[in-house]
C-alpha positions as CSV (number, residue, x, y, z in Angstrom):
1,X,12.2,116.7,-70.4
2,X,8.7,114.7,-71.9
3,X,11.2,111.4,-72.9
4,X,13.5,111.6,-69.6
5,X,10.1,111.6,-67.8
6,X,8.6,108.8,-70.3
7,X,12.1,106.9,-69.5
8,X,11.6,106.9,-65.6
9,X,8.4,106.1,-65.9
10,X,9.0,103.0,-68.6
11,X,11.8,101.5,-66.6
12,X,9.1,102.1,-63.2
13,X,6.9,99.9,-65.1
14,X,9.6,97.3,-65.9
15,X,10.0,96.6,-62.3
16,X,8.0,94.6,-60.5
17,X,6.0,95.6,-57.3
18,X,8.3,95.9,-53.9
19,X,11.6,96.0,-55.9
20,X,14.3,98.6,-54.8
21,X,15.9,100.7,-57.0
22,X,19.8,100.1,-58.0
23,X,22.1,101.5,-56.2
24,X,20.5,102.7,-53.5
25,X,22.0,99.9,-50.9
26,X,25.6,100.9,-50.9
27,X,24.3,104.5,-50.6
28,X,22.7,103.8,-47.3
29,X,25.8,101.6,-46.2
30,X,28.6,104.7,-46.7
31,X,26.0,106.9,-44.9
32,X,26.1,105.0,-42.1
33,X,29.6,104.2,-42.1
34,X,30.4,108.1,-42.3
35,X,27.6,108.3,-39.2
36,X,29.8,105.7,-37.2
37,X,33.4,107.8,-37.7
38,X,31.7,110.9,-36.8
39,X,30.1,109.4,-33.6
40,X,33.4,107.6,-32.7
41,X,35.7,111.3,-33.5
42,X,33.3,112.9,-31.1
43,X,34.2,110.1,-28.5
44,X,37.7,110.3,-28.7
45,X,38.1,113.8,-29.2
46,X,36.0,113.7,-25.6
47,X,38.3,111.4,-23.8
48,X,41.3,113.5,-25.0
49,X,39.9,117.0,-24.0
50,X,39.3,115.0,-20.6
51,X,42.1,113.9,-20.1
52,X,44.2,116.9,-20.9
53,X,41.9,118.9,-19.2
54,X,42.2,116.5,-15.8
55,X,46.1,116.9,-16.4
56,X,45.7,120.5,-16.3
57,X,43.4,120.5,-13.2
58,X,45.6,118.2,-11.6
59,X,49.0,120.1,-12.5
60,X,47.2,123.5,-11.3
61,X,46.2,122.0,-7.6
62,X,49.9,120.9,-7.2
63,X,50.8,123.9,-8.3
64,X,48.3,125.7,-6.1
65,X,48.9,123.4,-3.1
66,X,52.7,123.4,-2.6
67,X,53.4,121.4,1.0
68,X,54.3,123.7,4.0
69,X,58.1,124.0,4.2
70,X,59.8,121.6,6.9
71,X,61.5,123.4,9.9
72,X,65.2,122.6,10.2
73,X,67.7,123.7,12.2
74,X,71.0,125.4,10.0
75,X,74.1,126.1,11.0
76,X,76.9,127.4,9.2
77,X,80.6,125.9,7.6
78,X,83.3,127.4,9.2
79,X,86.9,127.5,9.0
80,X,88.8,126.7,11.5
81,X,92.2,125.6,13.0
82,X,90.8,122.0,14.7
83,X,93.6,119.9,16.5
84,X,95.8,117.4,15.5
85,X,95.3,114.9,17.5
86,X,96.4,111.0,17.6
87,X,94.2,108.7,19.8
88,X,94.9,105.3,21.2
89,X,94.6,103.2,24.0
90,X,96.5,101.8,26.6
91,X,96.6,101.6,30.5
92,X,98.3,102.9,33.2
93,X,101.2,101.2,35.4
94,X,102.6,102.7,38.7
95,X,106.2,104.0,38.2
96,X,107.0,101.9,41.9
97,X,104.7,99.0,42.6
98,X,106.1,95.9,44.7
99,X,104.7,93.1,46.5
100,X,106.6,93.7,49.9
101,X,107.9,89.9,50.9
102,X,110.4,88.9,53.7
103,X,113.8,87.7,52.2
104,X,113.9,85.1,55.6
105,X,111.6,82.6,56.6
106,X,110.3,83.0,60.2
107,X,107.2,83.2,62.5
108,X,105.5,86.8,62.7
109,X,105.4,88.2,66.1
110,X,104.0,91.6,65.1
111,X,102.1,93.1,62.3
112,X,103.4,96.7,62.5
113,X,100.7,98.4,59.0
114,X,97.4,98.8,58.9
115,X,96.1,98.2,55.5
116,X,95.2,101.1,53.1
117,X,97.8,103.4,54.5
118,X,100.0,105.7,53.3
119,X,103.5,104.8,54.9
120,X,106.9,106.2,54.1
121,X,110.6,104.5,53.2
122,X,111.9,102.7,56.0
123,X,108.7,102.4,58.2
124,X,108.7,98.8,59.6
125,X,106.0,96.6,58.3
126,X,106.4,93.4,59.5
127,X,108.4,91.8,62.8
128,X,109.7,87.6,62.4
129,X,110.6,86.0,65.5
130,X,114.6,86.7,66.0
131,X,115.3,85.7,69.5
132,X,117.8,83.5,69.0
133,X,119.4,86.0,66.4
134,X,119.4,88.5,69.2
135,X,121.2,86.2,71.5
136,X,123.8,85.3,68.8
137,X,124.4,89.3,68.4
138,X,125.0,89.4,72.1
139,X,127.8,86.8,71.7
140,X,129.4,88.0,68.9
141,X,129.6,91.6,70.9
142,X,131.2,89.7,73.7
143,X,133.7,88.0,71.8
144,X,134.5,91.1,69.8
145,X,135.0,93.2,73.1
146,X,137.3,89.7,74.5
147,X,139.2,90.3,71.4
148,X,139.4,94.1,71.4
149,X,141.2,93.4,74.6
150,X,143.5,90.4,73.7
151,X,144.2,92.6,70.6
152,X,145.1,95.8,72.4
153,X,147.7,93.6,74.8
154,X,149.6,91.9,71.6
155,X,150.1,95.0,70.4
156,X,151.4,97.0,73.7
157,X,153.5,93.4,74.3
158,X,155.1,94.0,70.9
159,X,155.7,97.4,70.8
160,X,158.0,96.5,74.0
161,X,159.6,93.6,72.4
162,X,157.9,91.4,75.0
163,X,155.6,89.6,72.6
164,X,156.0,88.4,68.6
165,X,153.9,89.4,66.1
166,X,152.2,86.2,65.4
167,X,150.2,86.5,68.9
168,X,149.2,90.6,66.9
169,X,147.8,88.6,63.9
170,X,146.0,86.0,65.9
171,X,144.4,88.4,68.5
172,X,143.6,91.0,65.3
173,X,142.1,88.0,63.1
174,X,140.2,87.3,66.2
175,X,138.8,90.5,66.7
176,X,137.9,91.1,63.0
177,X,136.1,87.8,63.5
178,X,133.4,89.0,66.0
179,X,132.9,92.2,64.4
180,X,132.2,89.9,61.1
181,X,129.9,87.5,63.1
182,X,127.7,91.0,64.6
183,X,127.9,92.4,61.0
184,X,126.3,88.8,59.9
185,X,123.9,88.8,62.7
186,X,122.9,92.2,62.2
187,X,121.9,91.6,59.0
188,X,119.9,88.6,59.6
189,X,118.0,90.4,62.2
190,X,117.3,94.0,60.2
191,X,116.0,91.1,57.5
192,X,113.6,89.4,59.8
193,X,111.8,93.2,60.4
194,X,110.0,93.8,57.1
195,X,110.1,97.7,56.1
196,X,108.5,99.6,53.4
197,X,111.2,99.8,50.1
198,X,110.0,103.5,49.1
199,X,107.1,106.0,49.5
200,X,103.9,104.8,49.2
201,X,100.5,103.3,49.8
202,X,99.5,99.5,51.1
203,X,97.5,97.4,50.0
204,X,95.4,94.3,51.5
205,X,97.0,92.8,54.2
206,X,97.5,88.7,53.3
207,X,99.3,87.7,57.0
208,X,98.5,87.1,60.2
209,X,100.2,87.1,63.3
210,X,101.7,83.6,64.4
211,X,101.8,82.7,61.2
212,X,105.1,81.2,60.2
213,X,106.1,83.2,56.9
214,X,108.4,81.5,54.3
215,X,110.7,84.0,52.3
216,X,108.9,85.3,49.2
217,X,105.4,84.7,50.4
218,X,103.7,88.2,49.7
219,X,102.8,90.5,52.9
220,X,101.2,93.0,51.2
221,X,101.6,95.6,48.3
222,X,102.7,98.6,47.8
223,X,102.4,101.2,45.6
224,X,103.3,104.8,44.5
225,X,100.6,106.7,43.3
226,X,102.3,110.1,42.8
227,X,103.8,109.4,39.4
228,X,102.1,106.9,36.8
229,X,103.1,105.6,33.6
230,X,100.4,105.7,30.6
231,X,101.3,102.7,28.5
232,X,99.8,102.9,24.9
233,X,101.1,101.5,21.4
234,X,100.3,103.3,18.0
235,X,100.5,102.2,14.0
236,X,103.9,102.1,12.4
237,X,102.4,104.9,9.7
238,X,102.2,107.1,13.1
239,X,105.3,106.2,14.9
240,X,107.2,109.0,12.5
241,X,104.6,111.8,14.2
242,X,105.8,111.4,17.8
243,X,108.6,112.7,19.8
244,X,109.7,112.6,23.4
245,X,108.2,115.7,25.5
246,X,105.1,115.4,23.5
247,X,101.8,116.4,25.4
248,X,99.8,113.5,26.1
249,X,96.2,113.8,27.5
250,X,94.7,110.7,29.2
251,X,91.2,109.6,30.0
252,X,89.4,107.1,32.2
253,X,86.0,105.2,32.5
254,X,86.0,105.9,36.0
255,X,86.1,109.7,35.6
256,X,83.9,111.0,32.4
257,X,85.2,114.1,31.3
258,X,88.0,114.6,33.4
259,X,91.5,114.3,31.7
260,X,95.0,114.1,33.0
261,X,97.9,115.8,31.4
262,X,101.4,114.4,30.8
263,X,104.1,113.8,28.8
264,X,105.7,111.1,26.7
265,X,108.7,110.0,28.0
266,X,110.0,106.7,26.3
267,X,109.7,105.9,22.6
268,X,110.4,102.3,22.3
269,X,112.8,101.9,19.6
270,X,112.0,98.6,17.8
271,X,108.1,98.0,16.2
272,X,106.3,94.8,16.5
273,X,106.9,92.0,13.9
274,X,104.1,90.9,14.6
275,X,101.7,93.6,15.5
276,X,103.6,96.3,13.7
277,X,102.9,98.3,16.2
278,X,105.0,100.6,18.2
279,X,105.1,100.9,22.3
280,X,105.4,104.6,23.6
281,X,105.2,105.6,27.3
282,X,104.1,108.5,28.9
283,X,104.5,109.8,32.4
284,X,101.6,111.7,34.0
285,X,101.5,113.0,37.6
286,X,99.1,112.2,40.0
287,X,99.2,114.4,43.0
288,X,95.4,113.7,44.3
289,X,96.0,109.6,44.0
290,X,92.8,109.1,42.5
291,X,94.3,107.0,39.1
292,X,94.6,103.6,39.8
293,X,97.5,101.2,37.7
294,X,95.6,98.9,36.2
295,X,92.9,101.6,34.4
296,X,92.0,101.1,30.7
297,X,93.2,104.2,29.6
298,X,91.9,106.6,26.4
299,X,95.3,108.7,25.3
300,X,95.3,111.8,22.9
301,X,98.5,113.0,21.7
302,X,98.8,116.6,20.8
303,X,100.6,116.9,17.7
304,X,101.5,120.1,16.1
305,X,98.8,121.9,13.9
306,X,97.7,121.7,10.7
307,X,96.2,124.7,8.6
308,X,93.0,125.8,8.4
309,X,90.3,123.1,7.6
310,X,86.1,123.4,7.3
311,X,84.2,121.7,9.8
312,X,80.5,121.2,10.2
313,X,78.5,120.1,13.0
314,X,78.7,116.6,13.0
315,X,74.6,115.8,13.2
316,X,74.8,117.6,9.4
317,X,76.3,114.8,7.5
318,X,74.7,111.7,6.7
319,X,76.4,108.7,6.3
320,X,75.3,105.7,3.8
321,X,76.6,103.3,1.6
322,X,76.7,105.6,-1.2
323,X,78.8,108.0,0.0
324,X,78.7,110.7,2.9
325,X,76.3,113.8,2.2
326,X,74.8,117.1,3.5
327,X,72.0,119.4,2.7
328,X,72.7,123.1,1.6
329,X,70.3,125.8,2.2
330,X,70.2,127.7,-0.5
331,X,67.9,130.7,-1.3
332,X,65.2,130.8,-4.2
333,X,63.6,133.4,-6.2
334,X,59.7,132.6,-6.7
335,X,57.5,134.0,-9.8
336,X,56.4,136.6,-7.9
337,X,59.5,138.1,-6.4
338,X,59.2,136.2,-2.9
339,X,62.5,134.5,-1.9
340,X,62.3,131.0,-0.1
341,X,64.6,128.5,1.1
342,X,65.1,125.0,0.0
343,X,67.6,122.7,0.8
344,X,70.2,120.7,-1.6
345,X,71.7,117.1,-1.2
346,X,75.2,117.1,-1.9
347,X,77.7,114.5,-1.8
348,X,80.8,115.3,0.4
349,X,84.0,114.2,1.8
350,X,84.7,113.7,4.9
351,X,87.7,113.6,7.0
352,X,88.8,113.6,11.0
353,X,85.6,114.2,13.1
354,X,86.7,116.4,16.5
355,X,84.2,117.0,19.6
356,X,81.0,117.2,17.8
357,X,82.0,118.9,14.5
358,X,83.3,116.8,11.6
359,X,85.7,118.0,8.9
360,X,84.6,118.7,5.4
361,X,87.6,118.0,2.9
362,X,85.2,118.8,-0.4
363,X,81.5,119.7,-1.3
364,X,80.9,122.4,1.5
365,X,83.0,126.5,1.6
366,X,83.0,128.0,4.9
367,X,79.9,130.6,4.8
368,X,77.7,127.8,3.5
369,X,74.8,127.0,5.5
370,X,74.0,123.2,6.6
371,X,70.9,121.3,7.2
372,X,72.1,120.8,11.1
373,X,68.8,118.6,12.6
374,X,65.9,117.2,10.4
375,X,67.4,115.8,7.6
376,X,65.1,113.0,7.9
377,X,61.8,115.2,7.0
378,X,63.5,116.3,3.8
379,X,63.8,115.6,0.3
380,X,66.3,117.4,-1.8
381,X,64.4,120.3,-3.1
382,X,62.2,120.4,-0.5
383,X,61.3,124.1,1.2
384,X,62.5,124.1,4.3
385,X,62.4,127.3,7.5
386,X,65.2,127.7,9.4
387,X,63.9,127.5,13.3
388,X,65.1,129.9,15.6
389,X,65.8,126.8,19.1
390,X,69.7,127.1,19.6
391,X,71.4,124.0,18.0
392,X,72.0,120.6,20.6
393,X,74.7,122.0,22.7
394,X,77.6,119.7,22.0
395,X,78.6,117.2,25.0
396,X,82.6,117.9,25.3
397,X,84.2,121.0,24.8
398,X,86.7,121.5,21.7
399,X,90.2,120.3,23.1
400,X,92.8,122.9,23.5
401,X,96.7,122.4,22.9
């Protein structure tokens, strides 16, 4: 221990005053790099607990602070028989419709109507001026009597063998002469008084008295209102559905929720080349003369049923680009035993849509319950509470076959 102690003290000796011992400077330098790493593990180590303990807090208020669930009105798939239906449109057309004309020409002397009223076959309408026809008449009946006379003579004469038979055929070509010229006559004058062709009601008047009429100038029109025709055309791809005797069911602008039964009575038998279309017409009475010809018309054919088909309101299906959808309610299980509602997108398809309820060919059973209104407050997953208002009531009633 005396020489290491003797050593130190030498080589303490050898150094000159304010030297540092070697070695000593990369000492300090790995202590304060080992200083720095432990300072900077603390940091990170910090910001990582921080973090994952701000995940944590965060994840545990969501989880703590679920939203309130949306109310939503449900309604359940059923199954149901719907109608078959096929829709088109058309108008209507009187089965007897005329503009009443005079087949003369002659001055009116008497305007025997009053527009807008309901007149039968063979009422007189409108009187010409026949005057001069009526005098012709006369003469003819005078000549025809002359002749019945001359006639009658001829033939006593020649029964006697007093007279030939030449002065029989003269007096009888006479006499079927006159009774020609009042058959003419006659029938110029019953043409010169205008009368109603069939049952029916007038229109607006377009004469006046004094006026002189030429034949085929329109008097006014006439029409029968207690049988129409419901013209409407259909697709070739439907033609093969339809059959005379068919139940047709039409409706009108002018009367909103009304309809008018009737049935189809002519099939035309060739389809459009160009339209490829097919004419059908359907006759429909109208005993309160309320339907006008002329009225756009909606028609409904009634064609026999199909089977069984599931149907949702229609307000439950959404429609977009990416295909047709509905939301399901379905029930939940929570951690602690508590059973909620939440409500499920899911795509469907779609088919005929019938009064307020649409037909669901896939995606929905019948028992299933629909979002019916407030699909636009949701999400899919969302919690949702069923309300208890009634559904929208739905505008038209189902239609019956």
């Amino acid at each position: 221990m005396a020489a290491k102690a003797e050593k130190i003290q030498h080589e303490t000796s050898a150094r000159g005053p304010g030297e540092q011992p070697r070695g000593s400077k990369p000492v300090r330098r790995v202590r304060w790099f080992i200083i720095v790493g432990i300072l900077l593990a603390i940091l990170v180590g910090g910001l990582v607990g921080f973090n994952a303990f701000r995940s944590h807090m965060i994840a545990q208020f969501f989880a703590n602070n679920k939203p309130p669930p949306v109310t939503v009105s449900a309604a359940e798939a059923k199954s149901e028989v719907i109608p078959n239906l096929l829709r088109a449109v058309g108008e209507l057309a009187a089965v007897h419709q005329v503009n009443v004309t005079s087949d003369v020409s002659g001055r009116i002397t008497d305007i025997l109507f009053t527009a807008g009223a309901r007149v039968t076959k063979g009422t007189p309408l409108v009187q010409l001026f026949d005057k001069p026809d009526q005098g012709d008449l006369a003469s003819f009946k005078a000549q025809a009597k002359v002749a019945e006379l001359s006639l009658d003579r001829a033939k006593q004469l020649a029964s006697r063998q007093f007279g030939p038979q030449a002065t029989v055929d003269h007096a009888q070509a006479a006499y079927d002469q006159a009774n020609a010229g009042i058959a003419k006559t006659e029938a110029i004058i019953s043409q010169k008084l205008v009368r109603a062709p069939f049952d029916g009601v007038l229109g607006v008047r377009h004469v006046e008295v004094g006026q002189f009429l030429t034949a085929g100038t329109q008097i006014v029109s006439l029409t029968d209102l207690a049988t129409l025709f419901a013209n409407f055309t259909v697709t070739e791809k439907d033609s093969g559905k339809l059959a005379v005797g068919q139940v047709v069911r039409v409706e009108v602008d002018a009367y909103p929720g009304k309809t008018f039964d009737g049935k189809i009575t002519t099939i035309e038998p060739q389809i459009s080349t160009d339209t490829r279309n097919i004419r059908v017409q359907a006759t429909i009475q109208n005993p309160e003369g309320i339907l006008k010809p002329g009225m756009f018309a909606t028609t409904t054919v009634v064609l026999p049923e199909k089977p069984a088909v599931v149907t949702v309101p229609e307000t439950a299906v959404e429609y977009t680009l990416y295909g047709d959808s509905v939301y399901l309610i379905k029930e939940k299980k929570e951690e602690d035993g508590k059973t909620s509602l939440t409500a499920e997108r899911t795509f469907v398809r779609t088919g005929d849509r019938v009064n307020g309820r649409a037909v669901i060919t896939k995606g929905v059973q019948a028992g299933d319950k629909v979002v019916a209104v407030g699909q636009l407050k949701l999400q899919s997953g969302a919690a949702v509470e069923i309300s208890k208002d009634p559904l929208p009531p739905i505008t038209n009633p189902p239609p019956r076959n």
